[in-house]
C-alpha positions as CSV (number, residue, x, y, z in Angstrom):
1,X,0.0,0.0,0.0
2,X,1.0,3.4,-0.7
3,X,2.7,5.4,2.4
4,X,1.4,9.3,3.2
5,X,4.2,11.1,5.3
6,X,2.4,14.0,7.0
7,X,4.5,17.0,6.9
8,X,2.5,20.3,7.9
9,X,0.3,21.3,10.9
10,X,-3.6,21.7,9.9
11,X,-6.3,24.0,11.6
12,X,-4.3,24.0,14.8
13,X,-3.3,20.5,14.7
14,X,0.4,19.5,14.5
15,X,1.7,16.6,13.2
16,X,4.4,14.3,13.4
17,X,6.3,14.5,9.8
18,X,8.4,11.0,10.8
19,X,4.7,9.4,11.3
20,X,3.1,7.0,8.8
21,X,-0.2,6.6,7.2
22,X,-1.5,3.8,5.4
23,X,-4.1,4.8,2.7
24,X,-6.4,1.7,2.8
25,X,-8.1,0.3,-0.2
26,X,-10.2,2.2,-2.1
27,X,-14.2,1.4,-2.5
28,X,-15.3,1.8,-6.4
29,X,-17.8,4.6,-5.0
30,X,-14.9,6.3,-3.8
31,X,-12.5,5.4,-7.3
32,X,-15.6,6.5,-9.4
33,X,-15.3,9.6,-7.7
34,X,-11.7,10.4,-7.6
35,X,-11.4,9.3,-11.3
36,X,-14.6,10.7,-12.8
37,X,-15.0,6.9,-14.5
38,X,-18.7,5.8,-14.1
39,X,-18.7,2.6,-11.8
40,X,-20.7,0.7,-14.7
41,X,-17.1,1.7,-16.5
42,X,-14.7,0.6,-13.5
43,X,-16.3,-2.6,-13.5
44,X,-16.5,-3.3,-17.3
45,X,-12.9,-2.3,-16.8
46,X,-12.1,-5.1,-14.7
47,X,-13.9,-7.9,-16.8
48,X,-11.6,-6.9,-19.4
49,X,-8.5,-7.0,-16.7
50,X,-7.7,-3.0,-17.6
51,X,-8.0,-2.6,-13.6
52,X,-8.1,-5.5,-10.5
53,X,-9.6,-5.2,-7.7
54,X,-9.4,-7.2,-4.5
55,X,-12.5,-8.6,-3.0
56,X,-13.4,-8.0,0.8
57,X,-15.1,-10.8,3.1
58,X,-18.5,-8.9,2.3
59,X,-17.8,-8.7,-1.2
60,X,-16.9,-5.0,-2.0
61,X,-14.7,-4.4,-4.6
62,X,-11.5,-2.9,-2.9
63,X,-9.1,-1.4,-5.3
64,X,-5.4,0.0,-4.4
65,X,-4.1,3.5,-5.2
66,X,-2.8,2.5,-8.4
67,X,-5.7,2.1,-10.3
68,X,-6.5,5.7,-10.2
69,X,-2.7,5.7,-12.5
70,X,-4.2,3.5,-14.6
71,X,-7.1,4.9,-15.1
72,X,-5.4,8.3,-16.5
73,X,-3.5,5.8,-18.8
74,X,-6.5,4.4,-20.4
75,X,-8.1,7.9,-20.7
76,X,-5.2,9.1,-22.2
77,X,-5.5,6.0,-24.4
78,X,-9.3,6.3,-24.9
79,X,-8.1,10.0,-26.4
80,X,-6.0,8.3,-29.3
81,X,-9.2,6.3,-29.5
82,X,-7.1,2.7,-29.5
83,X,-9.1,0.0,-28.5
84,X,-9.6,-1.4,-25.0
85,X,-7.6,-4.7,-26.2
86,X,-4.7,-2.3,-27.4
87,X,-4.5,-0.2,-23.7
88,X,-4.7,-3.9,-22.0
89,X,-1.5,-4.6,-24.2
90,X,0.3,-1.9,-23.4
91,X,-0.3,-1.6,-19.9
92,X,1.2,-4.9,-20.1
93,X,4.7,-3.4,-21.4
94,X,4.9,-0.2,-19.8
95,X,4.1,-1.7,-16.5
96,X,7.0,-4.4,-16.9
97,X,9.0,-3.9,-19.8
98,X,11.8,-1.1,-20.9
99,X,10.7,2.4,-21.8
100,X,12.4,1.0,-25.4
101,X,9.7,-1.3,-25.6
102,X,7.1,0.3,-24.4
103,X,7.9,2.9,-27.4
104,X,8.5,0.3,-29.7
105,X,4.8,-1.1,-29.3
106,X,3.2,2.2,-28.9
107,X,4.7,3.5,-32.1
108,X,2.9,1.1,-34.9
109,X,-0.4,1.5,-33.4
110,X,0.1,5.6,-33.2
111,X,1.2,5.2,-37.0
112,X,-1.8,3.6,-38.0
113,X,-4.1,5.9,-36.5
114,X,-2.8,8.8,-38.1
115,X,-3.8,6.4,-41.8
116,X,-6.8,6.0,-39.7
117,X,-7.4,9.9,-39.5
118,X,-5.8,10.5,-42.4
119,X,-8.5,8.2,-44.5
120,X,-11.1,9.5,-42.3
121,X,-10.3,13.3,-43.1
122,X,-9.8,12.9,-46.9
123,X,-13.7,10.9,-47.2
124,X,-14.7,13.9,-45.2
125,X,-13.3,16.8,-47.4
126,X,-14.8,14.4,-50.2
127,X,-18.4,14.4,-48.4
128,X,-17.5,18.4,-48.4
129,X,-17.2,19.0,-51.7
130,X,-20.4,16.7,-53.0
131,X,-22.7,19.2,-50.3
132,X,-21.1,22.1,-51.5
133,X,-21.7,20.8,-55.3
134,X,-25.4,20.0,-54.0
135,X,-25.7,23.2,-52.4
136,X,-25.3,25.2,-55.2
137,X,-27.4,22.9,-57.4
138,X,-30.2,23.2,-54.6
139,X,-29.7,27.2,-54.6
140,X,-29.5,27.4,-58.2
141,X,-33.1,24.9,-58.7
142,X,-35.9,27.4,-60.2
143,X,-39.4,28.7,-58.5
144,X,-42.1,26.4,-59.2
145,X,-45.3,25.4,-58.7
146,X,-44.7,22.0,-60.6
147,X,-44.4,18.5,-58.2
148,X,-40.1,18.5,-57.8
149,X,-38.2,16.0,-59.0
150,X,-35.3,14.4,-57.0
151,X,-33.3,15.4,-60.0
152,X,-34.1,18.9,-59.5
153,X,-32.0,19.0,-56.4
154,X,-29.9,16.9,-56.8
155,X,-29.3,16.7,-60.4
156,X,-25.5,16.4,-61.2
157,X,-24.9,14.4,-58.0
158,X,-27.3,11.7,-59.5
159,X,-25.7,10.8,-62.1
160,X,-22.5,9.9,-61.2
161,X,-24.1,7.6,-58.6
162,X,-24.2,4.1,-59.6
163,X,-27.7,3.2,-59.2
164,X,-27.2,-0.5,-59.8
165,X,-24.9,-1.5,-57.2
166,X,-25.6,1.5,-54.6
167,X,-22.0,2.3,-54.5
168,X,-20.7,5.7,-52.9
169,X,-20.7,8.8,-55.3
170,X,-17.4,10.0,-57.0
């Protein structure tokens, strides 16, 4: 268990700085709250062995200081949007191995999320320029009274869709 040295007199009170505190475990109420992870989360965690906890004699979940470590590891993690297998792998290396190979594993899967958002952000400024181009068509559609024909606002974009096989546009 993690050790708290006290080293500064509170509200009147003075300590002992050579005296030692024992944090105890830490209930998932309590870890929900520290870490702003939902319980539901913390325990879904732990079915996918992210985070352990120890089980008392009444059946609490008790979980020691180090999960809350964790727990910014996965968010971090989560924020490079890798998958849950991934963060279980590499808490795996950068709790035991080198810092070499913890940057050696990390790297690949960093590299192919940029392809990832790379991909992602060229379909995007595709999907861009086909509502711009429908925009314009839609702006550009005249007043009337007449029933509208799909073609009427979308016209252009129509036709270089392949109707046959429902494929994407351009």
């Amino acid at each position: 268990m993690p050790v708290i040295r006290s080293v500064a007199a509170t509200n009147g009170l003075t300590f002992d700085p050579t005296r030692t505190f024992r944090v105890g475990p830490v209930r998932i109420s309590q870890l929900s709250r520290r870490s702003g992870v939902t319980v539901t989360a913390l325990r879904f965690y732990e079915s996918m062995g992210l985070i352990h906890a120890e089980r008392s004699l009444n059946g609490y979940r008790d979980y020691d200081e180090s999960v809350v470590e964790r727990l910014s590891f996965i968010h971090a993690a989560k924020q490079l949007e890798l998958s849950l297998p991934e963060i279980a792998e590499l808490l795996d290396v950068v709790e035991v191995e080198s810092c070499t190979r913890a940057r050696d594993t990390l790297r690949p899967k960093l590299v192919r999320r940029l392809r990832d958002v790379d991909d992602r952000l060229a379909t995007l400024q595709r999907l861009r320029e086909r509502l711009v181009e429908a925009t314009e068509q839609v702006i550009a559609c005249p007043d009337s009274g007449r029933q509208c024909r799909t073609e009427c606002a979308l016209g252009d974009l129509m036709s270089t869709c392949d109707a046959v096989t429902t494929q994407a546009c351009r």
